[in-house]
Backbone as a chain_set.jsonl record, in Angstrom:
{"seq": "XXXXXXXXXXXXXXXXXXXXXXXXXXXXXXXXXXXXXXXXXXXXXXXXXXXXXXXXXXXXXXXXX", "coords": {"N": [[17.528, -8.671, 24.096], [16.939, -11.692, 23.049], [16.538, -15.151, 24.56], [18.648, -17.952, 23.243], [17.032, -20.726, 22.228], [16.926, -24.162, 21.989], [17.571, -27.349, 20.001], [15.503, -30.366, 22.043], [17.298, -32.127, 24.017], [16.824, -35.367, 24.351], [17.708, -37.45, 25.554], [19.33, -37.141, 27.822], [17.197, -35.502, 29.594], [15.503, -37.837, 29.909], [17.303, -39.065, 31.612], [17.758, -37.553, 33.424], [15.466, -36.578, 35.342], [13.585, -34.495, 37.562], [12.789, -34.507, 40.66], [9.13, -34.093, 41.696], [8.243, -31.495, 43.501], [10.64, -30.255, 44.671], [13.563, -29.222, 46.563], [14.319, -25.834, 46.675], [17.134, -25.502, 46.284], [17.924, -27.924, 45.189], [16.413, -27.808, 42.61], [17.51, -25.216, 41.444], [20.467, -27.079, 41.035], [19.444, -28.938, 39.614], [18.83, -26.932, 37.171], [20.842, -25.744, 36.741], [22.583, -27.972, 35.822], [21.042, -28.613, 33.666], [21.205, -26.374, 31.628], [23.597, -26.28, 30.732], [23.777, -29.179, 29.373], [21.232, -28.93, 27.797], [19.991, -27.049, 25.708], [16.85, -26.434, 25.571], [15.534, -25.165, 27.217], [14.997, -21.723, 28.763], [16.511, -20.813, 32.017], [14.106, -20.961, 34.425], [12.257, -17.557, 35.828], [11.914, -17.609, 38.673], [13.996, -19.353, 39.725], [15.834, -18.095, 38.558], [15.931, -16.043, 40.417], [16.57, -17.04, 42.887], [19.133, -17.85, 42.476], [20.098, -15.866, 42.678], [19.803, -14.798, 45.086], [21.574, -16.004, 46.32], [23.606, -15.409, 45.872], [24.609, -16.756, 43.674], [26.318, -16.764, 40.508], [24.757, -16.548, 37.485], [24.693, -18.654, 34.308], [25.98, -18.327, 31.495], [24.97, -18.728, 27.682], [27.261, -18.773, 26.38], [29.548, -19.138, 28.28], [28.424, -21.789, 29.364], [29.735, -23.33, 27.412]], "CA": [[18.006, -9.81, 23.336], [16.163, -12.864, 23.151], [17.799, -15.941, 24.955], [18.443, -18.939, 22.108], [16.247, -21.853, 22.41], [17.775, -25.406, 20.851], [16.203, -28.786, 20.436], [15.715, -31.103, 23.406], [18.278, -33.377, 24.943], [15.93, -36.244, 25.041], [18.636, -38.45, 26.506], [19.231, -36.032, 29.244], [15.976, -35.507, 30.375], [15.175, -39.339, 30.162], [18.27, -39.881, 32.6], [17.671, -36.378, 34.509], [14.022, -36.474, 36.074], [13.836, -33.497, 38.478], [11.486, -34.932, 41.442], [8.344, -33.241, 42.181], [8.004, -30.648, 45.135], [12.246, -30.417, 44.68], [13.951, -28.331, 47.611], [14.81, -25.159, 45.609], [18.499, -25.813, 46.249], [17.932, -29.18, 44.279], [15.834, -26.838, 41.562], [18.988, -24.416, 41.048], [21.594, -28.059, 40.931], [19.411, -29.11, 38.037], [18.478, -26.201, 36.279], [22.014, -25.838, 36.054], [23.211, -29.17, 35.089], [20.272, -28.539, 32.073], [21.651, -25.49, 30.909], [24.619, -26.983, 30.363], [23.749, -30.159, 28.622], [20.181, -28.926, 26.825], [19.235, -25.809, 25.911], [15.535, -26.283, 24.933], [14.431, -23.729, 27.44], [16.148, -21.129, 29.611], [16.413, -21.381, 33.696], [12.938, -20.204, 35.147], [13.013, -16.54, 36.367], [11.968, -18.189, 40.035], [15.278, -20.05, 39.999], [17.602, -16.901, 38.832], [16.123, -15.305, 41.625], [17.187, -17.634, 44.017], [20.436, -18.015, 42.529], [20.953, -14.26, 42.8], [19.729, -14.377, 46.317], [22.234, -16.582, 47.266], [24.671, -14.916, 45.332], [25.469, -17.823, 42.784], [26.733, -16.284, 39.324], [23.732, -17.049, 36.584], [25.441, -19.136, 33.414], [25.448, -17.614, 29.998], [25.35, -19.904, 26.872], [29.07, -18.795, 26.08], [29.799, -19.44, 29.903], [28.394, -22.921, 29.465], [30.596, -24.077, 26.362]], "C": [[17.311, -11.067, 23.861], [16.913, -14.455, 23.411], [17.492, -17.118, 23.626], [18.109, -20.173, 22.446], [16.91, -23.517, 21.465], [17.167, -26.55, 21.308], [16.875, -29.101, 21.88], [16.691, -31.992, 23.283], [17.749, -34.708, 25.435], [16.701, -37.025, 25.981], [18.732, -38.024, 27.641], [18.249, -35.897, 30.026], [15.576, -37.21, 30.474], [16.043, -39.746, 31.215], [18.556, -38.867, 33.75], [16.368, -36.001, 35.135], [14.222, -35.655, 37.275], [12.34, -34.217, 39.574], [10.064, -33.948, 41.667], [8.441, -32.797, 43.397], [9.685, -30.347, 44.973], [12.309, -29.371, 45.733], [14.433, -27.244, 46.181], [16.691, -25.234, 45.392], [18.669, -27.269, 45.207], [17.246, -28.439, 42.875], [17.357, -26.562, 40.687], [20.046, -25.795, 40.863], [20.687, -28.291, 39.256], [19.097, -28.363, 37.025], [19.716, -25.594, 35.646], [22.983, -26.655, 35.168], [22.479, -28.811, 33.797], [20.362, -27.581, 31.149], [23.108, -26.141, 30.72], [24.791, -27.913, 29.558], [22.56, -30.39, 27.536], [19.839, -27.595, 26.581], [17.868, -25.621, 24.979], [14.355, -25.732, 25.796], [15.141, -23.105, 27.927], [15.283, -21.474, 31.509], [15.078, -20.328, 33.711], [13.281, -18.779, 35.878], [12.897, -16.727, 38.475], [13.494, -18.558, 40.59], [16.803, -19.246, 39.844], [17.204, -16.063, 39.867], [16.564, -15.584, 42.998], [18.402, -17.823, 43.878], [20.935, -16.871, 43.164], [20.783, -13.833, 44.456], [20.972, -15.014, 47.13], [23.926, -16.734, 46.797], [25.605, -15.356, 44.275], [25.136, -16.695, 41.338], [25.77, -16.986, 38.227], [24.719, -17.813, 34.909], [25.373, -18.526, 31.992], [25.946, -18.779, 29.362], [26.956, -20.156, 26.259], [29.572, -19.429, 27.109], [29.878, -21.003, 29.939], [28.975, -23.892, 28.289], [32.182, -24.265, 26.678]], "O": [[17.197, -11.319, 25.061], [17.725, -14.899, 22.6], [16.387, -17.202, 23.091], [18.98, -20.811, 23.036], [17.236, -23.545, 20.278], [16.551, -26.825, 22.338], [17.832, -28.691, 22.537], [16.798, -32.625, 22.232], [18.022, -35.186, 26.536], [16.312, -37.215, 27.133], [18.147, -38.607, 28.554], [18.391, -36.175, 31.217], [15.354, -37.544, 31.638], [15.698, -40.752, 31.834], [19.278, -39.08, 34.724], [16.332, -34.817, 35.469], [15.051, -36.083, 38.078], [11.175, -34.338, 39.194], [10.386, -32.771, 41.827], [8.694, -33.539, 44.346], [9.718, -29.908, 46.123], [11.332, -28.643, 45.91], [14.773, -27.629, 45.062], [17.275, -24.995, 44.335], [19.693, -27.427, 44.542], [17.935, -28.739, 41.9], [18.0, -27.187, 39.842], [20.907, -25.264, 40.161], [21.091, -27.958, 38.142], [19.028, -28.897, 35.919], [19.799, -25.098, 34.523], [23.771, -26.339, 34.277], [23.186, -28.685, 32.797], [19.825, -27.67, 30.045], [22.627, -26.892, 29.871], [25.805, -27.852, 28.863], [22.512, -31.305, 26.715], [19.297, -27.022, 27.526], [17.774, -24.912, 23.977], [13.138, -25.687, 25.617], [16.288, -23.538, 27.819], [14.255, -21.982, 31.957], [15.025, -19.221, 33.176], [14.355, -18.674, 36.47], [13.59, -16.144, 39.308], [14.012, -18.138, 41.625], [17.935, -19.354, 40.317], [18.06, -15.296, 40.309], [16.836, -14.822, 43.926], [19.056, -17.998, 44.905], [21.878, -16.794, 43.952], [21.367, -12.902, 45.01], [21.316, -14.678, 48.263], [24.874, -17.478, 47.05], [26.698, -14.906, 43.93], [24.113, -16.037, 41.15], [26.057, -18.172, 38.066], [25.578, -17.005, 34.553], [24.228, -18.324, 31.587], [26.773, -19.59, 29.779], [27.57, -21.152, 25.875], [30.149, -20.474, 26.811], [30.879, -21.599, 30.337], [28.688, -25.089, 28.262], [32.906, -24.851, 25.874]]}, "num_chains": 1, "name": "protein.A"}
């Protein structure tokens, strides 16, 4: 199943700038906040692997409504 893609959140990203180089613990804070408030991509598979390493529960789009 193919995850569902939805326009951008321009507002969001204009007021959510992820720094360059980010600690991956700062990665995983906003890749979560952006599933939550945009879904115009899904979380990187880099970033569910670090969630899953560190045992955090991955969000589903039902999850995040």
């Amino acid at each position: 199943m193919k995850s569902e893609v939805q326009a951008i959140n321009k507002r969001w990203h204009e007021e959510h700038k992820m720094p360059p180089n980010a600690p991956m613990d700062e990665r995983i804070e906003w890749h979560l906040a952006h599933a939550a408030e945009c879904g115009c991509r899904p979380i990187p598979p880099s970033v569910l692997k670090a969630m899953d390493e560190r045992g955090l529960l991955v969000p589903t789009p039902r999850s995040l409504k």
